[in-house]
SEVODO-917079 format. One record per residue: residue in one letter; x negated, y, z of N, C-alpha, C in turn. Coordinates in steps of 0.1 Angstrom, whole numbers, plus 2048, in hexadecimal, padded with zeros to 3 digits. Atoms other than C-alpha are relative to their C-alpha. Example, Ala and Ser with C-alpha at 12.3 -4.5 7.8 and 13.67 -1.06 7.14 Angstrom:
% residues 2
A7F77F48007857D384E7F780C800
S8097F58007777F584780880B808
% end
This chain:
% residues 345
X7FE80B7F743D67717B80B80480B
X7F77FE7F545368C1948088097F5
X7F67F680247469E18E8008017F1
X8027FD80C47169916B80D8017F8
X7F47FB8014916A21588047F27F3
X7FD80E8084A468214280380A7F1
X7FF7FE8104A668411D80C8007FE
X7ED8068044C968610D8027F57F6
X7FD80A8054D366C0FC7FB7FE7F1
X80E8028104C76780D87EF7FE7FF
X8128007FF4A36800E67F67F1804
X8048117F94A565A0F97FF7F97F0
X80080F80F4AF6470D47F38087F8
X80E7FB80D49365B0BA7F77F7802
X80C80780447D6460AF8027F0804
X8008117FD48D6220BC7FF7F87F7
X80580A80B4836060A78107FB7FF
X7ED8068084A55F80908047F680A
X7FE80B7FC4A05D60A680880780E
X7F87FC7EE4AA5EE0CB80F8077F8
X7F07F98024C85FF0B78077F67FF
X7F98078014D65DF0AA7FF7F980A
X7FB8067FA4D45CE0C980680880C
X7FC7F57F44DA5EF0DF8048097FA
X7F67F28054F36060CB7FE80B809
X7F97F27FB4F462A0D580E7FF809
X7F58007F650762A0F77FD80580B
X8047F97F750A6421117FD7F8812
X8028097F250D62412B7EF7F8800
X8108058014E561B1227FA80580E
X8097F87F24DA63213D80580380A
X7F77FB7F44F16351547FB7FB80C
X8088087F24DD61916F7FA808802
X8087F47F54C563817080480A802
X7F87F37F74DA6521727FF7FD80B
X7F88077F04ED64018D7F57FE80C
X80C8007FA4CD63D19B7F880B807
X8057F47FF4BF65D19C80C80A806
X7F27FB7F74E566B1A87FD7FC80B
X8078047F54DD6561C47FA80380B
X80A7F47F74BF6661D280280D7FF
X7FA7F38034CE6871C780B803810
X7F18017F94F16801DE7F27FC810
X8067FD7EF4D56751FF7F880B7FE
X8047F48004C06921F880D80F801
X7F27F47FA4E16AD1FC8007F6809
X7FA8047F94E96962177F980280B
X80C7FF7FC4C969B2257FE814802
X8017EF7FE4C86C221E80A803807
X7F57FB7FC4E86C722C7FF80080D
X8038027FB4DE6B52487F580980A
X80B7F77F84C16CC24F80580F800
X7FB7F37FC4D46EC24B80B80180D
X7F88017F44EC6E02687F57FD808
X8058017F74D06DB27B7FA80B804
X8077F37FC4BC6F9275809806807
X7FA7FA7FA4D670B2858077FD80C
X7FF8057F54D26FB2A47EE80080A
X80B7FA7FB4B17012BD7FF7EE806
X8048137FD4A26D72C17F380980C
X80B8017FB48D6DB2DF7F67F6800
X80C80E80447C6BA2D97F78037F1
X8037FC80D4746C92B67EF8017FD
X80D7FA7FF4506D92C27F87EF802
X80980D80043B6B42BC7F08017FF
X80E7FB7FC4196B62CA7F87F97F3
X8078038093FE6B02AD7F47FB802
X80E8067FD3DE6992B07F38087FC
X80B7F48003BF6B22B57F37F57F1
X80380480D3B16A82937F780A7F8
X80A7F680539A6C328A7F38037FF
X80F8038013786C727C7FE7FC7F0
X7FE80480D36C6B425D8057F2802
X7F78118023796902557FE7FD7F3
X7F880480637B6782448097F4800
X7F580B7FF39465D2378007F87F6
X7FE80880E39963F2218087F8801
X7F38047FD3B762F2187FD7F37F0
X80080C8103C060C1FD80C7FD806
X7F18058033E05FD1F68017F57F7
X7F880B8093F15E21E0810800801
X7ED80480041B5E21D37FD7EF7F3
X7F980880C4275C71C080D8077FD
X7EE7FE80444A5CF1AA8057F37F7
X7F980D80845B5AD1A28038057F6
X80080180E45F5A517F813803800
X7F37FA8044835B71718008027F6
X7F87FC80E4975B615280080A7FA
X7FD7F58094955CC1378087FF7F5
X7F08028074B45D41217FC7F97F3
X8048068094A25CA1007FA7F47FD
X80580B8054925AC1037F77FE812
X8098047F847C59C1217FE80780F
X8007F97F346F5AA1427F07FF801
X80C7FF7FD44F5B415680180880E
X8027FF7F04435B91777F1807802
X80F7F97FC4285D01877FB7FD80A
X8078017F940B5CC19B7F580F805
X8087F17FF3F65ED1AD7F57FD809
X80B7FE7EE3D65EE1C47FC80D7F8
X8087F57FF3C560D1CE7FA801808
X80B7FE7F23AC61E1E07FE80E802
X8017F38023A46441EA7F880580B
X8097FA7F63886551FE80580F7FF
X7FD7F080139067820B7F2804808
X80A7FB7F537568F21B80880F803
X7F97F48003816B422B7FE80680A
X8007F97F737F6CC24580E806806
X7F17FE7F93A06D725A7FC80880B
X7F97F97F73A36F42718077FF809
X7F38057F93C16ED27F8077FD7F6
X7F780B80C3E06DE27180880E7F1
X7FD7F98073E76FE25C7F58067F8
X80F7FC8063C470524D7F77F37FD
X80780F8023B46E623B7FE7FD7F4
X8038028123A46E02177F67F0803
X8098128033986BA2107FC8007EF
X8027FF80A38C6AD1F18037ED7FF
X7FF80F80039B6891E58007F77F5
X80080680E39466E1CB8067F3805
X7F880D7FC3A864D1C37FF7FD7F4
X80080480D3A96331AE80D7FA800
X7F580C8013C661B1A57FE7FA7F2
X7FD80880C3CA60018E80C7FC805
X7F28047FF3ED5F61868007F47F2
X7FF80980A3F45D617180E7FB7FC
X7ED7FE8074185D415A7F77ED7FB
X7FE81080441E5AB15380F7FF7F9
X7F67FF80B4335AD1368067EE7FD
X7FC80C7FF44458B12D80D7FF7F0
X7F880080945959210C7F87FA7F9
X80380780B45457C0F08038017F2
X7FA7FD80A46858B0D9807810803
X7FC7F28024735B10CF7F8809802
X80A7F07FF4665D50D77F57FE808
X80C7FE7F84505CC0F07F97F5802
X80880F8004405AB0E67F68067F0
X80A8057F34205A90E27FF80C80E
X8037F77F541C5BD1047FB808801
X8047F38064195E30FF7F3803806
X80C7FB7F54015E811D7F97F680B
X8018077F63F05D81367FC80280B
X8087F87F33D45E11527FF80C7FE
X7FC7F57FF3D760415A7F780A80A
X80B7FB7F43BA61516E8058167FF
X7FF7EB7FE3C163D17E7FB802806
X80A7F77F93A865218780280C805
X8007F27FE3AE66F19B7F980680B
X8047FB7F53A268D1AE80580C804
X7F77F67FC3B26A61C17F980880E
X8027FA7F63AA6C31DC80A807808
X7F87FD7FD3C76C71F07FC80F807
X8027F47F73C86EC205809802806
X7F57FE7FA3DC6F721F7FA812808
X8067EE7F93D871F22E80E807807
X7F47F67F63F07322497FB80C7FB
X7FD7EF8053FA75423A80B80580A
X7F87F77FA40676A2578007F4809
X80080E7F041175627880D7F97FD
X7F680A80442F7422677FF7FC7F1
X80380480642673C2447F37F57FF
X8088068044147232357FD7FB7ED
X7FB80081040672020F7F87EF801
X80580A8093FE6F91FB7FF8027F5
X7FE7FF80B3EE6F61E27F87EE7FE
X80D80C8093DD6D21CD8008037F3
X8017FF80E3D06D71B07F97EF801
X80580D7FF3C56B31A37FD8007ED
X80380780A3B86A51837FE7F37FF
X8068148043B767D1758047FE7F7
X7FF8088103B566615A8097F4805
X7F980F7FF3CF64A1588037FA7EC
X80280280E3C763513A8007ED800
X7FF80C7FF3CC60F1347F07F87F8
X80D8068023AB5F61307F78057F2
X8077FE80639460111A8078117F5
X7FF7F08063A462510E7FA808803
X8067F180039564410780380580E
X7FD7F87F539365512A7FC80F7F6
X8037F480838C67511780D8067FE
X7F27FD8033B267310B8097FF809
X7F98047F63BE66912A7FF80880A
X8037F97F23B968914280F8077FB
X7F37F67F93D669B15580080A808
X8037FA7F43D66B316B80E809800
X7FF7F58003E56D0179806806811
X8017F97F53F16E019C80F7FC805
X7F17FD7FC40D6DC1BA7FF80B80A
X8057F17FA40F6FB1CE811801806
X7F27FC7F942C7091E57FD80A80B
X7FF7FA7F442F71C2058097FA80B
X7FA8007F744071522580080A80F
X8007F37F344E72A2428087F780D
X7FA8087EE45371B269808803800
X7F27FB7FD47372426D8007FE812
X7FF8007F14707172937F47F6802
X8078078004577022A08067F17FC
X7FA80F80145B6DB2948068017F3
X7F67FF80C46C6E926F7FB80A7F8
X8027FB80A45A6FA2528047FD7F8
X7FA8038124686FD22E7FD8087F9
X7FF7F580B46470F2117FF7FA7F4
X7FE80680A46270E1EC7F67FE7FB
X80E8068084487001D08037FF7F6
X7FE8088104436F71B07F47F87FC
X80980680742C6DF1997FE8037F4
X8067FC80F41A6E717B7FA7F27FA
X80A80B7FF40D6C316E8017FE7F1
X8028068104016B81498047F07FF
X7FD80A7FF40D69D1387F97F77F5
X80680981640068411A8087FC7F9
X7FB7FA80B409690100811800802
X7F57FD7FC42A69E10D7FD80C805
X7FD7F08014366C61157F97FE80D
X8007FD7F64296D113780B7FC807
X7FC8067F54366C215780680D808
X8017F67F64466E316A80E7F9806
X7F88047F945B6DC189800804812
X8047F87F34696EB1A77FE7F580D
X7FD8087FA4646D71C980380A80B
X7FC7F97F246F6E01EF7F680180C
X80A8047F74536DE209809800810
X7F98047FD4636D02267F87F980C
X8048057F64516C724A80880580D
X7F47FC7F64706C22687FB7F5806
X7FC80F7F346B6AE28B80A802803
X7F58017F848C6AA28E802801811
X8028017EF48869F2B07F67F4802
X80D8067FC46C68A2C37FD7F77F8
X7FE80D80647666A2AD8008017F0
X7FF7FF81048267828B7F980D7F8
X8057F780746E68A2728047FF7EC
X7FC7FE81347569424A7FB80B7FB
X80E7FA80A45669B2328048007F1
X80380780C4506A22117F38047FD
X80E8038024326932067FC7F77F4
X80280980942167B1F18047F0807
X7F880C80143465F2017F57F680A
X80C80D7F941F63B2128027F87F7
X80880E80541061E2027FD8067F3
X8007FE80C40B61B1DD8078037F6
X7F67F680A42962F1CD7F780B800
X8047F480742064B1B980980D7FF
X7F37F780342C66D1B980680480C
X7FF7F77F84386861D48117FF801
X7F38017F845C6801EA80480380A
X7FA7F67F546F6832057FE7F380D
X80380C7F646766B22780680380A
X7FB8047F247F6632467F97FC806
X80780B7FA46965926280780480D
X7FB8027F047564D2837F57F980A
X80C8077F745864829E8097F580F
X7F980F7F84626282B27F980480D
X8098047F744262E2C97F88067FB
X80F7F980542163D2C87F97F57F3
X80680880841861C2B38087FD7EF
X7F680580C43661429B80980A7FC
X7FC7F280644262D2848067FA7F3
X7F580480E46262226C8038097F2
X7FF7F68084666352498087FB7F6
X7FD80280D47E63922E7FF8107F6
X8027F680947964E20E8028007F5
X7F98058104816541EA7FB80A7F9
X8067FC80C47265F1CB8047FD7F5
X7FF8028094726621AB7F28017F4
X80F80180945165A1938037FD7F3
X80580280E44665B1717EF7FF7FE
X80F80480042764B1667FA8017EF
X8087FE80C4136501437F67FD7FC
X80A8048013F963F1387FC7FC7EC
X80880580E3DF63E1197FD7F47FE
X80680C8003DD6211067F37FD7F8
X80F8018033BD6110F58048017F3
X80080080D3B56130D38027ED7F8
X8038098083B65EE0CC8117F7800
X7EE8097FD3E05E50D68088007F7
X7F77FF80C3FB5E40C280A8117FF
X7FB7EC80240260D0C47F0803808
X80C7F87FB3DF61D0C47FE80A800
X7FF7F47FE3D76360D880C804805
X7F27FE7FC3FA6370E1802805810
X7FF7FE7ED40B64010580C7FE805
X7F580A7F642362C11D80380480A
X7FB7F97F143863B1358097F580B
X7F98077F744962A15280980C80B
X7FA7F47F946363F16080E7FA80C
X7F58047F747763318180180B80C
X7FF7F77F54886421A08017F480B
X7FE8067F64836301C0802802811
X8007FB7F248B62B1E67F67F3809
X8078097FA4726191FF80580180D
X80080B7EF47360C2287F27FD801
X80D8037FB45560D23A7FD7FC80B
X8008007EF44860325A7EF802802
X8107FE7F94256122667FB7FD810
X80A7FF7F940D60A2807F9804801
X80C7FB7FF3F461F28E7F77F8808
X80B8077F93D46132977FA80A809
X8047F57F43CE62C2B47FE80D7F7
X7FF7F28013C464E2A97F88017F1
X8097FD80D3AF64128B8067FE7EE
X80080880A3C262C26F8117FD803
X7F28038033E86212658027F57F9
X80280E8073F16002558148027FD
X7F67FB8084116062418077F47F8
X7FD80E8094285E623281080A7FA
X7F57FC8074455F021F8057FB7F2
X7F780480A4615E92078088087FA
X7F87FA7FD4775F51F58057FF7EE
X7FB80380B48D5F61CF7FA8117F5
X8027F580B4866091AD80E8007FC
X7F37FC8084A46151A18007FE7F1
X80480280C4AA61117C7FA8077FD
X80B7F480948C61D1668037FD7F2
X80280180F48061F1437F48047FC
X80D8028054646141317FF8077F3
X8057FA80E4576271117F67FF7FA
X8107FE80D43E6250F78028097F0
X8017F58044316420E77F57FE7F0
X80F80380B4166440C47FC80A80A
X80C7FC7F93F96570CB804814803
X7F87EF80040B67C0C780B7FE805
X7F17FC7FB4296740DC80C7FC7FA
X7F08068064436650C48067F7809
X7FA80E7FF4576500D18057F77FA
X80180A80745862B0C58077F8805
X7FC8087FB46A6190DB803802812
X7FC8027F447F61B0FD80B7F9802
X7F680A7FE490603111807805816
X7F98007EC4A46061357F67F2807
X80080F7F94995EB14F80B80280D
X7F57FE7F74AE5DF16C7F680480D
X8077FD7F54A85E61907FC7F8808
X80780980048D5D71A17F97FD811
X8088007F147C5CC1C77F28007FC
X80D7FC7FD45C5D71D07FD80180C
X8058017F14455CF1ED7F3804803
X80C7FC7FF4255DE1FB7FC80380C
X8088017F44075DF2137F98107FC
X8097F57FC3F360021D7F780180C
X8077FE7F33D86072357F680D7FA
X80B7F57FC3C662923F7F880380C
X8057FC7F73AC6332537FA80C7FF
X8087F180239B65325E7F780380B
X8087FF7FB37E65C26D7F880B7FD
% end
């Protein structure tokens, strides 16, 4: 789902059906909308790192941002909904997604450097396919339910380190599939060091399984800076109902209104049922996106979160039940809008 590395061009065509060659010859301009895409957030991330090495080497006295005394046990529960307007796909037709979720955490917190929770969530996501004709008629997949559960950790080693870890496990499997065949799991982990107050970083990596695909390994950056009283730049698992761990601009307007932009990149996998037209099979959805948020807090307890924002070109796949590939198509790039609300208590 994150940082996942692109296929080359031979590994993308294997296994395409005669009907996607003769209407989409072997051409290296097929994929270029997601390159171009993924360059993109590549070119503001350096833009972004560069940004933060000319700063580090400057002393922000606004930097040190007081933290809301938040300690004890807790908990929290959070739901959402995106829509992703309906968008063209190079082979034939189009389709558009729909997401809700929901996620109870429970946990105990120390302080803001010592803190183990324990969190489950569900989401259903719904693909509204619309081709009539070609590779993806009748409609590969449809309702999409994920189950997951995760124990995030957090622990200060020495008086400027700090270690993360989540390990998580879930099933994401489309209506009536095997959950059995549908588990994932595996761990994100890193370290960070304060460098000054208001600016920790350090390095990480992920370990994550995939269905039926090689192991998921990948390095990330861990990355908590108050710029100054107003501007902050996280990486995290992002707001609302995108999937998948990024990078967030936030600019605090006011103690109430809190503006955000961010960008990711996701890959999604899912088991299908035994009764479709590839059984047993598995459907990936692979895009890179950037969102716009604007939060509200609801005083000290809860956030209410609206945001927007574009997928960059992706690409849809369908897999047999071992991983072959059977069929991939590009789509174009697409708007997406969405509501969030959390509380905590």
């Amino acid at each position: 789902m994150v940082n996942d590395t692109l296929k080359s061009d031979e590994d993308r065509d294997h296994g395409r059906t005669l009907e996607v060659y003769e209407k989409h010859p072997k051409d290296s301009k097929k994929i270029l909308p997601l390159i171009g895409g993924i360059r993109l957030i590549g070119r503001v991330l350096i833009c972004c790192s560069l940004w933060m090495a000319l700063q580090m080497l400057a002393e922000d006295e606004n930097a040190n941002m007081p933290r809301p005394p938040l300690n004890g046990w807790y908990q929290s529960f959070e739901t959402g909904a995106l829509h992703q307007f309906e968008t063209d796909m190079d082979t034939a037709g189009g389709f558009g997604v729909s997401r809700v979720l929901a996620r109870a955490s429970i946990g105990y917190r120390k302080d803001f450097l010592n803190s183990t929770s324990l969190s489950f969530g569900y989401a259903h996501t719904s693909y509204q396919f619309n081709a009539l004709t070609g590779p993806w008629a009748p409609e590969p997949w449809g309702g999409v339910h994920t189950l997951s559960l995760s124990a995030p950790i957090r622990r200060s080693v020495g008086s400027n380190w700090m270690l993360l870890a989540i390990p998580s496990i879930r099933t994401i499997s489309e209506d009536n599939a095997d959950l059995g065949q549908s588990i994932v799991g595996g761990i994100i982990t890193g370290m960070s060091y304060q460098v000054r107050p208001g600016l920790s970083i350090g390095p990480g990596f992920g370990v994550l399984t995939q269905l039926e695909d090689s192991v998921n390994v990948f390095p990330i950056v861990l990355v908590d800076w108050a710029i100054s009283k107003k501007f902050k730049l996280q990486t995290g698992r992002g707001f609302g109902a995108s999937q998948g761990p990024g990078l967030v601009l936030s600019y605090a307007l006011n103690d109430s209104w809190n503006f955000m932009i961010g960008g990711r990149m996701e890959r999604f996998r899912l088991r299908l049922n035994s009764n479709g037209r590839v059984p047993n099979g598995v459907g990936q959805d692979r895009k890179a996106s950037v969102s716009f948020g604007a939060q509200y807090a609801m005083g000290k307890v809860g956030f209410i979160t609206l945001y927007t924002g574009i997928n960059l070109s992706g690409e849809l796949e369908l897999n047999d039940a071992s991983g072959n590939e059977i069929v991939a198509t590009d789509y174009d790039s697409t708007p997406f809008i969405g509501l969030n609300a959390s509380i905590r208590f």
